[in-house]
LUMBA-849305 format. One record per residue (C-alpha): x, y, z; residue in one letter; residue number from 1. Coordinates in steps of 0.2 Angstrom, whole numbers, plus 5000, padded with zeros to 4 digits. Layout:
LUMBA-849305
    u    v    w resn resi
    X    Y    Z    a  NUM
...
***
This chain:
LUMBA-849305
    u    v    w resn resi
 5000 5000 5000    x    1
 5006 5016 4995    x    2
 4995 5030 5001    x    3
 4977 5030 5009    x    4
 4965 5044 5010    x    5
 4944 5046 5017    x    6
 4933 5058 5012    x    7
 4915 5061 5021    x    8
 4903 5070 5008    x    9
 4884 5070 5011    x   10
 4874 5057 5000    x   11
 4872 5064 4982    x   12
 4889 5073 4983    x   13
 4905 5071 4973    x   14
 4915 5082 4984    x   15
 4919 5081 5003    x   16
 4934 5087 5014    x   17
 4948 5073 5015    x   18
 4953 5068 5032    x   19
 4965 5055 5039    x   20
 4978 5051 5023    x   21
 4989 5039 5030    x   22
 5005 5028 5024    x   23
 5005 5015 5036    x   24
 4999 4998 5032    x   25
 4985 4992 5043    x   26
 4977 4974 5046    x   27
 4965 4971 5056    x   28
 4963 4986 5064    x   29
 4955 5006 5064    x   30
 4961 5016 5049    x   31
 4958 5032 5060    x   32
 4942 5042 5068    x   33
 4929 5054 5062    x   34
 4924 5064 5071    x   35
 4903 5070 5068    x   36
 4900 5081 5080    x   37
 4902 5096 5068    x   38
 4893 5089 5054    x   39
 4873 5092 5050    x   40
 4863 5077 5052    x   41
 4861 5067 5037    x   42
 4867 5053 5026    x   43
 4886 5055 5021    x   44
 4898 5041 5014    x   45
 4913 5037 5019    x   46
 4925 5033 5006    x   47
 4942 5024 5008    x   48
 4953 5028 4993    x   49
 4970 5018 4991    x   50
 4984 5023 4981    x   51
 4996 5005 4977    x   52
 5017 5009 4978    x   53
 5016 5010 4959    x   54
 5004 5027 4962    x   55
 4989 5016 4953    x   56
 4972 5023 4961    x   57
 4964 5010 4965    x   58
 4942 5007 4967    x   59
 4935 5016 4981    x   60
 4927 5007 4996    x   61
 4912 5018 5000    x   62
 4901 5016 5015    x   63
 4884 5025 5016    x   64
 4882 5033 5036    x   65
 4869 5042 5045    x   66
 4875 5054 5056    x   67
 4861 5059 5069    x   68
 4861 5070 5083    x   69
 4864 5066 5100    x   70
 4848 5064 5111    x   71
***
């Protein structure tokens, strides 16, 4: 693995703010934590995007997330 990125844009949206790139290899194990409490409650996805050490981009892993509020 060359390089890692997540990005958390609202359902329907190509863009969102990249958070956590990262160049450690990681098994079995968290990738890093996102943090909500600034965000408007909604549906988001998280996306993983992995670059290989040949700088090939590879397919994105994308979650679909609600974020609610705290009751």
């Amino acid at each position: 693995m060359g390089f890692t990125n997540t990005k958390s844009p609202r359902r329907g949206s190509d863009t969102g703010r990249p958070s956590q790139p990262g160049r450690t290899a990681v098994v079995a194990g968290p990738l890093g934590r996102w943090d909500t409490t600034a965000l408007t409650p909604g549906d988001y996805q998280l996306r993983l995007v992995v670059v290989d050490n040949q700088g090939t981009l590879l397919s994105p892993c994308i979650v679909p997330v609600r974020v609610v509020p705290l009751q």
